[in-house]
C-alpha positions in Angstrom: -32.9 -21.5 -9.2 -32.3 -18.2 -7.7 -33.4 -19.2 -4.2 -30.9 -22.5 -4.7 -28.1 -20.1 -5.4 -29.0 -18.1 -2.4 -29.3 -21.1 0.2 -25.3 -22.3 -1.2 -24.5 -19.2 -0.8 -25.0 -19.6 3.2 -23.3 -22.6 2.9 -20.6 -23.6 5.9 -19.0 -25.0 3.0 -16.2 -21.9 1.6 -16.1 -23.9 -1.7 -19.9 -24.4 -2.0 -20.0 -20.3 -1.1 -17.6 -19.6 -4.0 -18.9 -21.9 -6.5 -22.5 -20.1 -5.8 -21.2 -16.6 -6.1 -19.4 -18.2 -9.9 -22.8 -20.0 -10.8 -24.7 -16.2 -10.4 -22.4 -14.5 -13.5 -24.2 -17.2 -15.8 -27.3 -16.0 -14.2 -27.8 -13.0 -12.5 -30.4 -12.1 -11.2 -31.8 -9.1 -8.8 -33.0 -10.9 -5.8 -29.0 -12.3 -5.3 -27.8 -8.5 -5.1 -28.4 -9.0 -1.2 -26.6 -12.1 -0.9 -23.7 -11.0 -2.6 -23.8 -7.8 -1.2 -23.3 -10.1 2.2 -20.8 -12.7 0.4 -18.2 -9.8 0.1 -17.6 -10.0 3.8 -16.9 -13.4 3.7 -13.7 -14.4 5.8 -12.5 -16.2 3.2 -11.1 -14.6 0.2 -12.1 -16.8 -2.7 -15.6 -16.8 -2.0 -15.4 -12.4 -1.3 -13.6 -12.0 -5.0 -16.2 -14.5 -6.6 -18.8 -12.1 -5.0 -17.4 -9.2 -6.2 -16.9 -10.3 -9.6 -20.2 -11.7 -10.1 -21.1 -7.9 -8.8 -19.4 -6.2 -10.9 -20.7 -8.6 -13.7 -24.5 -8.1 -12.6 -23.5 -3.5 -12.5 -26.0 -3.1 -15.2 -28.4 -4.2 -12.7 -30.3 -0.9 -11.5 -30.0 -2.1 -7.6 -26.2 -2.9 -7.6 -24.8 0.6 -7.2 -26.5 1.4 -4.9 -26.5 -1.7 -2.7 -22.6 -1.5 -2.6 -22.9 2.3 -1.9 -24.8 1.4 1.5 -22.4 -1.8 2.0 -19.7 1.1 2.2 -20.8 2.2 5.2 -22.2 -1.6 6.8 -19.8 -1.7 9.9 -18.0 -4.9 9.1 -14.6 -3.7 7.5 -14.3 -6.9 5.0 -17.5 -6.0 3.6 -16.9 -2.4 3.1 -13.4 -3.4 1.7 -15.4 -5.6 -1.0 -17.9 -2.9 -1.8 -15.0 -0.3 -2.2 -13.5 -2.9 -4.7 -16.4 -3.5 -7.0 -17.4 -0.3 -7.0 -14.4 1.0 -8.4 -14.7 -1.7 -11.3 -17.7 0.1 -11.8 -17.3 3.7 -12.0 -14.5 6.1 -11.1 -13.4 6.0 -7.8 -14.0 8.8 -5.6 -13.4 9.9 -1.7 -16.8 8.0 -0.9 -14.6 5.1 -0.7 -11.9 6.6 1.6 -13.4 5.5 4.5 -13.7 1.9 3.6 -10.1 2.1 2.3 -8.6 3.3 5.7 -10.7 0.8 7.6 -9.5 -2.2 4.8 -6.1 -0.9 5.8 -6.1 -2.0 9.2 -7.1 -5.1 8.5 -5.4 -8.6 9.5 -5.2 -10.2 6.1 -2.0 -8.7 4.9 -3.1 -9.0 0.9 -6.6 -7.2 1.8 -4.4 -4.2 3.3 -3.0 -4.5 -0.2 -5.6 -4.4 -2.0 -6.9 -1.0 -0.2 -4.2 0.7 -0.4 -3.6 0.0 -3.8 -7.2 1.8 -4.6 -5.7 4.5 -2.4 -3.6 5.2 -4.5 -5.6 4.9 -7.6 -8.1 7.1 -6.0 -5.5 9.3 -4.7 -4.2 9.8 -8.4 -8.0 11.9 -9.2 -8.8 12.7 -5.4 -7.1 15.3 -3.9 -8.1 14.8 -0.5 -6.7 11.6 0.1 -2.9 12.5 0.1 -3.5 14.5 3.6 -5.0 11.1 4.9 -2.3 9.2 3.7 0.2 12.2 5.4 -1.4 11.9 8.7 -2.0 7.8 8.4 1.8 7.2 8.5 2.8 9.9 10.4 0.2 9.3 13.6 -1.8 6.1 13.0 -1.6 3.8 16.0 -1.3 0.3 14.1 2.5 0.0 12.7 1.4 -1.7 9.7 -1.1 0.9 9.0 2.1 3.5 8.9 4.1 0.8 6.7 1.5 0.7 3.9 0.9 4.6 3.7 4.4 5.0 3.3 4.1 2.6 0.4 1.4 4.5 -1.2 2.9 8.1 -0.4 5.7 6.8 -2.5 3.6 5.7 -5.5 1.2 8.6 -4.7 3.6 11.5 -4.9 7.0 10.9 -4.8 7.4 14.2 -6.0 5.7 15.9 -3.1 7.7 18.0 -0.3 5.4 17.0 2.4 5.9 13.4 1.4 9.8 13.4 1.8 9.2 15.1 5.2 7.0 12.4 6.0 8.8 9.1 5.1 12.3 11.0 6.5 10.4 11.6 9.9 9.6 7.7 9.1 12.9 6.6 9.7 12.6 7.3 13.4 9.6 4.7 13.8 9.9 2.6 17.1 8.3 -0.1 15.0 11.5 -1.8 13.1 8.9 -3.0 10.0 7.4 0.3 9.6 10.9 2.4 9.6 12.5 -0.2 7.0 9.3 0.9 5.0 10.3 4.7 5.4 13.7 4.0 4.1 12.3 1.9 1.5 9.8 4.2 0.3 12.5 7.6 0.3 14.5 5.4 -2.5 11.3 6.4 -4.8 11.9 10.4 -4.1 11.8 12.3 -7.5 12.9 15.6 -6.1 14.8 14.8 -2.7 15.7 18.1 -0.6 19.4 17.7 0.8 18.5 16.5 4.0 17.4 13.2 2.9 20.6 12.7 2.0 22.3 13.6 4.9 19.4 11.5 7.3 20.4 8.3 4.2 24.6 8.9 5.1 24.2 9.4 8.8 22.2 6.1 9.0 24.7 4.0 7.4 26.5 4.6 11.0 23.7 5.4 13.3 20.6 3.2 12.5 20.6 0.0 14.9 19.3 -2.1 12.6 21.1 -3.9 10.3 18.6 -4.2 7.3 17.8 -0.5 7.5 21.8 0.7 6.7 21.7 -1.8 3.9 18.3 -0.2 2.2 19.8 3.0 3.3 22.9 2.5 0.6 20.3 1.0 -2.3 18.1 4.5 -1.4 21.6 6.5 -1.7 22.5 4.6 -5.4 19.1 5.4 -6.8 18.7 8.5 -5.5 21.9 9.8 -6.4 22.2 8.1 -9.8 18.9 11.0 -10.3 20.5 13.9 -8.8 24.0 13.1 -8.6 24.4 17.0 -8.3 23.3 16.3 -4.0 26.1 14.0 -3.5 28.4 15.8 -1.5 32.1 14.6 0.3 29.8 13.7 3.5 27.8 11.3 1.8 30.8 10.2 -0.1 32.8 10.1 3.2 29.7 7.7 5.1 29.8 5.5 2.1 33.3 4.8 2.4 33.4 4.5 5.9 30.6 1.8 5.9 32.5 0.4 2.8 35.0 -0.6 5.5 32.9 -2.2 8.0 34.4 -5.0 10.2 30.8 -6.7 11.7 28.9 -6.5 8.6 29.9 -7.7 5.2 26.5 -7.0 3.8 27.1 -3.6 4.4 30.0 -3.3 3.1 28.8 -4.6 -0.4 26.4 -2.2 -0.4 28.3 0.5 0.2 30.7 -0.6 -2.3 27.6 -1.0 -4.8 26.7 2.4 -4.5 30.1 3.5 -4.4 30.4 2.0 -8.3 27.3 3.8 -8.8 28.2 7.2 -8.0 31.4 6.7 -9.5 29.0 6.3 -12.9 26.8 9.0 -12.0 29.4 11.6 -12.2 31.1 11.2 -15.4 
C-alpha cells in the first residue's frame, strides 16, 4: 500500500499528488516521511498543504521532526517554506526557522509570502532576534515586495516599537510605489507615534506624487489621531484643510474631510 501511495505521489497528475498526500493521514506510515518531506516543495499549493498536513498528522512519528528539520535547510525555498510550516504545527517556533522564512518571503506566489511572514510574526512574538531582520529586510532588502511584507509584519510585530516608526516613516520614501503605499499603510497601526510621523503624514497630503498614498495618508492621520489626539497640532490641522479643498482630486478631499470629522470627535 505504502509503495502505491509513494508512486501517486510522483504523479504528473497535481490531483493524483494531493489525493496521495490525503490518502497517507488514514495511513501513515514511516517509509512516506521522505515522500512527503519532497511533496512540500511541490509547485502546486494543494498538493504542498496536503503534504504538510498529513505531516503534521504523522508528528508522533519519531523520524518526522527531524526530517523537516533537515528540509529547512534543502536549497529549494518551497520546500523549506513547507517544512517551516509544519514544524510550527508541531512545536513552538523558534529562529531555526528564520531562514526558511526570509527565503519563503521572496518568493513568487504572493499567498506563500503570506504565509511566511505571517510565522514571522508569530515567531517574532517569542523570538527576539527576528525584529532586527524584519528592521533591516524593509529597510535594505533588494526585492520591493520583500520590503512591502516586512512593513506588514513590523506593524503587527511591534507597532509599539521606536525603531519600527523610524523604519516604516523612512518607508515612505521607497522608489517602489507598492512598497511605500505599504509604509504608509503600516504607520496607521503605530501605538506610540513620535511627532514626526505626523508631520511626514500632513506634509504628504501635499507632497507625495501618488495619489493613493495622500489618501491612506488622511486614514493613517484619523486613526492615529483619534489615539493621541494630544499630537494634532494647527499644522496638521492646517494640511488637512488644505487638501480638504483640493480642485484635481475629489477622493482626497473626502478623506480629508473624513478625518477632519474625526478630529473634530477626538477633541471633545
Amino acid at each position: 500500500m505504502s509503495e502505491a501511495i509513494a508512486q501517486r505521489l510522483a504523479s504528473e497528475d497535481p490531483d493524483e499528488r494531493a489525493a496521495a498526500c490525503r490518502e497517507t493521514l488514514a495511513q501513515p506510515a514511516p517509509e512516506l516521511i521522505e515522500p512527503l518531506i519532497t511533496a512540500l516543495g511541490d509547485p502546486v499549493k494543494a498538493v504542498s498543504s496536503a503534504a504538510s498536513e498529513a505531516l503534521a498528522r504523522a508528528g508522533g512519528e519519531v523520524a518526522v521532526v527531524p526530517a523537516l528539520r533537515r528540509a529547512l535547510r534543502d536549497g529549494d525555498p518551497v520546500r523549506e517554506l513547507g517544512a517551516a510550516l509544519t514544524l510550527a504545527r508541531l512545536e513552538p517556533p523558534d529562529v531555526r526557522l528564520l531562514p526558511a522564512l526570509v527565503r519563503g518571503l521572496e518568493l513568487p506566489d504572493q499567498k506563500r509570502r503570506w504565509w511566511a511572514a505571517k510565522l514571522l510574526v508569530e515567531t517574532g512574538r517569542v523570538e527576539g532576534q527576528v525584529l532586527p531582520v524584519l528592521l533591516g529586510l524593509a529597510a535594505d532588502h533588494p526585492d520591493p515586495a520583500v520590503r512591502r511584507m516586512t512593513r506588514y509584519c513590523l506593524r503587527e510585530l511591534a507597532p509599539d516599537d521606536p525603531s519600527v516608526a523610524a523604519t516604516l516613516a523612512a518607508g515612505t520614501r521607497d522608489p517602489d510605489l507598492q512598497a511605500r503605499r505599504a509604509a504608509y499603510t503600516a504607520l496607521a497601526s503605530l501605538l506610540c507615534p513620535p511627532s514626526s510621523v505626523f508631520e511626514l503624514l500632513a506634509a504628504a497630503l501635499a507632497s507625495e506624487d501618488d495619489g493613493a498614498c495622500r489618501r491612506i495618508a488622511t486614514v493613517a492621520l484619523a486613526q492615529l489621531g483619534r489615539a493621541n489626539p494630544e499630537q494634532i497640532d494647527e499644522h496638521v490641522l492646517r494640511a488637512l484643510r488644505t487638501a480638504a479643498e483640493d480642485p484635481d482630486d475629489p477622493d482626497l478631499r473626502r478623506g480629508a474631510d473624513r478625518t477632519l470629522e474625526v478630529l473634530r470627535t477626538a477633541a471633545r
